[in-house]
C-alpha positions as CSV (number, residue, x, y, z in Angstrom):
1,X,201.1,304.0,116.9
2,X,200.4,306.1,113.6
3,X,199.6,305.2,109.9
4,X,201.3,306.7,106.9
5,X,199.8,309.0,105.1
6,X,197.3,308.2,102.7
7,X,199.2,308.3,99.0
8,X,197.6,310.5,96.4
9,X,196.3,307.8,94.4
10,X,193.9,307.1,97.5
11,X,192.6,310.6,98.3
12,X,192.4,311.2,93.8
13,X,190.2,308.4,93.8
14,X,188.0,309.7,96.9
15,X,188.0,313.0,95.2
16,X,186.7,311.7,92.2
17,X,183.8,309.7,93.8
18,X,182.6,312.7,95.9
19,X,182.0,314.4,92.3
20,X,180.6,311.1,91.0
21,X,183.2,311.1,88.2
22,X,184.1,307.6,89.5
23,X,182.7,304.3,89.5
24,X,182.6,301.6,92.2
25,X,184.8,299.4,90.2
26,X,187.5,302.1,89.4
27,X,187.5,303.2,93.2
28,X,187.9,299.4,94.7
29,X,190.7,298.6,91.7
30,X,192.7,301.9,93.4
31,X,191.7,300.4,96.6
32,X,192.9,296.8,95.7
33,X,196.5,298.5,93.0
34,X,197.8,300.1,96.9
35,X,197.0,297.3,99.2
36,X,199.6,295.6,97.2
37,X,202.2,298.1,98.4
38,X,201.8,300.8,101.0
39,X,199.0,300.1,102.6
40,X,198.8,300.7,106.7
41,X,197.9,297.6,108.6
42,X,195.8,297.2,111.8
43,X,198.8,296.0,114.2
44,X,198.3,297.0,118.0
45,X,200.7,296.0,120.5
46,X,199.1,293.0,121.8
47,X,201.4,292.6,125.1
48,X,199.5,295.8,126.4
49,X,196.5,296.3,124.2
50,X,193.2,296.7,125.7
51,X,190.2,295.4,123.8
52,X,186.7,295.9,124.5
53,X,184.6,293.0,125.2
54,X,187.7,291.0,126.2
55,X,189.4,289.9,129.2
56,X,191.4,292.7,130.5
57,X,194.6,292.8,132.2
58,X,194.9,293.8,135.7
59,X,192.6,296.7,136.8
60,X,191.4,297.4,133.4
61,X,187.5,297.0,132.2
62,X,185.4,297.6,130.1
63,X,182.0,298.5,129.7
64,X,178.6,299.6,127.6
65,X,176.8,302.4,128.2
66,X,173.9,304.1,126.7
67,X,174.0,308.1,126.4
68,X,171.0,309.5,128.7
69,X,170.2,312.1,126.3
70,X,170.3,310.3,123.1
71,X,170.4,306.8,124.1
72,X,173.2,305.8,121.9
73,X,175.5,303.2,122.8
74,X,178.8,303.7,123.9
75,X,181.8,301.5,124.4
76,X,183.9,302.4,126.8
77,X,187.7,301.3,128.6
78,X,189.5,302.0,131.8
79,X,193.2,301.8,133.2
80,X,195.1,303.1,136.1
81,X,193.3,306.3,135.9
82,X,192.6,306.7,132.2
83,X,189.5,306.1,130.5
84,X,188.2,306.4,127.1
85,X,185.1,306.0,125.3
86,X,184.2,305.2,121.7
87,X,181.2,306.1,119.2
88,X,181.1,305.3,115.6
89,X,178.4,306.3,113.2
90,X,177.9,306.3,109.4
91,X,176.6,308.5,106.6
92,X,176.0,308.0,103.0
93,X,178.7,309.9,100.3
94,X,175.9,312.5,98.7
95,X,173.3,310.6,96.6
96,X,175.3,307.3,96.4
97,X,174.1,304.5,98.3
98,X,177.5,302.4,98.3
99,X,179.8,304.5,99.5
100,X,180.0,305.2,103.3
101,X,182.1,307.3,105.5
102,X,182.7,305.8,109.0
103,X,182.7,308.1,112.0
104,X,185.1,307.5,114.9
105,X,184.6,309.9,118.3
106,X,186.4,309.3,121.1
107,X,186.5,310.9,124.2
108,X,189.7,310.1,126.5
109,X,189.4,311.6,130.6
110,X,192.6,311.7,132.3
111,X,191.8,311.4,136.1
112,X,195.4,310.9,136.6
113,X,198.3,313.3,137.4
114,X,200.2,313.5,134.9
115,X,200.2,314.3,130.6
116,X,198.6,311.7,128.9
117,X,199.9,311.8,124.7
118,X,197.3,311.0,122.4
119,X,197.9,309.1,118.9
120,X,196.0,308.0,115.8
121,X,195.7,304.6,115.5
122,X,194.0,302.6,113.0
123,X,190.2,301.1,111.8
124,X,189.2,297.5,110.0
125,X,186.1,296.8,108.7
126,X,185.6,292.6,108.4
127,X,189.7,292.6,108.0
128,X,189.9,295.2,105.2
129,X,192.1,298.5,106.0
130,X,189.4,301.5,106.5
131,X,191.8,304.4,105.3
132,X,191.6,307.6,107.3
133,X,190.8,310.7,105.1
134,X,192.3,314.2,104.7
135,X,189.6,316.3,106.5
136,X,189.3,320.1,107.6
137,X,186.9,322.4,108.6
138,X,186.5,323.9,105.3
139,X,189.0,323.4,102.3
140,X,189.5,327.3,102.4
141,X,192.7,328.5,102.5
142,X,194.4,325.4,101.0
143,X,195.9,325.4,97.8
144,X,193.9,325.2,94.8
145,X,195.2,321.3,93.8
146,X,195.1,320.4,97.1
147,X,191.4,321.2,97.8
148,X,189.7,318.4,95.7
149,X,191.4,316.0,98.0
150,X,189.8,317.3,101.4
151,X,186.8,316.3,102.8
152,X,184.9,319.3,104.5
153,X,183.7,318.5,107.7
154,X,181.3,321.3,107.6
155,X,179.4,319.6,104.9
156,X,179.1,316.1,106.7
157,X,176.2,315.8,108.7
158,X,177.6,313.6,111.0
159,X,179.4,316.3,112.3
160,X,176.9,319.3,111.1
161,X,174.4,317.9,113.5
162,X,177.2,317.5,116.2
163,X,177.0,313.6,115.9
164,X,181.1,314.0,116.2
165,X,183.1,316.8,117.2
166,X,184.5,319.2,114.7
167,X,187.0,320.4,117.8
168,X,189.8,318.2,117.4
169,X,190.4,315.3,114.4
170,X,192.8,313.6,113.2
171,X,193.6,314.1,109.1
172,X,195.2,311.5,107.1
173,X,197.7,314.3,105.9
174,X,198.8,314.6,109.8
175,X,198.6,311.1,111.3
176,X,201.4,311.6,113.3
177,X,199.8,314.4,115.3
178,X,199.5,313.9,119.0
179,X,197.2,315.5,121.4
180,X,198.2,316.2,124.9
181,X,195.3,315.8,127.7
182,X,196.4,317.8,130.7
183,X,194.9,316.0,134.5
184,X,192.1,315.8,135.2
185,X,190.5,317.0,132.0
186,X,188.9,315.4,129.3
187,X,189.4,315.5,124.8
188,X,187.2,314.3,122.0
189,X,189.1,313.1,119.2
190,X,187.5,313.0,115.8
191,X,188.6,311.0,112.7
192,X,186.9,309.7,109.1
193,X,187.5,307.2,107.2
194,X,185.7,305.5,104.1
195,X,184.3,302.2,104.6
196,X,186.3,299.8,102.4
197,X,183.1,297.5,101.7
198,X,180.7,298.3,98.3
199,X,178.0,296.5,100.0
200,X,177.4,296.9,104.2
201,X,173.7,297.7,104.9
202,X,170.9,295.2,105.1
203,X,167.1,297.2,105.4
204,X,164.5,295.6,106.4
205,X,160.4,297.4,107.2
206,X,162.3,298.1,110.6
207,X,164.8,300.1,108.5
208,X,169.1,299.8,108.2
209,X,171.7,298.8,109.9
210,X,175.8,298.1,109.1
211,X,176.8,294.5,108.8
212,X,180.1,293.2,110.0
213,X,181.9,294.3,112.3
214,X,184.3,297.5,112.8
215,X,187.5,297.8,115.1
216,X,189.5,300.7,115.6
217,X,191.9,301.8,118.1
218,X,193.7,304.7,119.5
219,X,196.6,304.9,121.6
220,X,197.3,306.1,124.9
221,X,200.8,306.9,126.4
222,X,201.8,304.1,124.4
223,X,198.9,302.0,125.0
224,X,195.8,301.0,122.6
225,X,192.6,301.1,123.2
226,X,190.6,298.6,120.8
227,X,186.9,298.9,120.2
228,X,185.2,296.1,118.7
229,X,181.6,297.6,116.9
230,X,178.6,295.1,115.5
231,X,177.5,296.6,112.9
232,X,173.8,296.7,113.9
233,X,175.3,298.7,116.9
234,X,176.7,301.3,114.6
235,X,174.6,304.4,113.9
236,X,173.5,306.6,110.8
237,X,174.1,310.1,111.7
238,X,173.0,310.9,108.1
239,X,170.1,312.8,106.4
């Protein structure tokens, strides 16, 4: 499954609050003027789906890890062969303390024999649409109007400090872009998006952590993969 892409109204208003030209207020109005009309939804094929945490059909499972070198926790879910895992993190925009960008890696190992075509598929935070973002490497190259609207993932440090991978991402201005994982290899798939919530850290003496909960899913020859995150299981990849 794929979303549209993100209307110009959306990524104007991002632009804006990356140069801190735009309020919290303006930004959510934008937010709250295209939910009325175009926004993507969170719809999965439910007859096939996989979710994480659930009761899985057949010889699919799912599982938590924790990385042996950084001792993150990872989500993971395998099928007939195919397997993917999920890590999400979060970073501050610049100085500002309510805006946050939501970082999605997933890593999908074919130990089958075939192809398997990978698609975008789509992120909630507490039932509000998290929009994916028009993201690059660098915004050189582009045209000159369209360079305010991308974000640089060279100036994130979520990916700077190789948090998520800068390899391969999806971009809200090519959501329909689909990877192909040859057998018996493996792909980590990148993608951003802007948490939808003003307010979604709690600190404490023991420091912060997300509140809520985060879903997102990507699909798999057809299939999607859901993760469910807690937010206290979500990690700042920030300064």
């Amino acid at each position: 499954m794929s979303m549209a892409f993100v209307p110009t109204a959306i990524e104007n208003a991002s632009s804006a609050m990356k140069s801190g030209k735009l309020t919290a207020v303006a930004f959510l109005f934008a937010m709250y003027t295209f939910a009325q009309t175009n926004m993507p939804t969170f719809k999965v094929d439910t007859r096939s789906a996989l979710v994480w945490d659930e009761v899985s059909p057949g010889d699919a499972s799912s599982s938590l890890l924790w990385d042996p070198l950084t001792g993150r926790e990872v989500h993971r879910l395998r099928s007939g062969g195919v397997e993917v895992s999920s890590l999400v993190g979060y970073e501050r925009v610049g100085s500002n303390r309510a805006f946050k960008l939501l970082n999605y890696t997933t890593t999908i190992t074919n130990n089958t024999d075939s192809d398997l075509s990978v698609q975008y598929g789509g992120a909630i935070v507490d039932g509000h649409t998290a929009l994916p973002l028009w993201v690059a490497l660098t915004n050189k190259g582009f045209r000159k109007r369209d360079r305010k609207e991308i974000w640089e993932l060279n100036k994130m440090h979520c990916f700077t400090t190789g948090f998520s991978s800068k390899e391969n991402f999806f971009s809200a201005d090519n959501l329909s872009k689909i990877f192909t994982i040859r057998p018996r290899t493996a792909l980590t798939i990148s993608s951003v998006t802007m948490d939808p919530r003003l307010s979604s850290t709690v600190c404490s003496i023991d420091g912060c952590h997300m509140t809520g909960t985060i879903r997102h899913y990507i699909t798999v020859n057809g299939r999607d993969y859901v993760f469910v995150w807690p937010g206290r299981s979500v990690v700042y990849c920030g300064k």
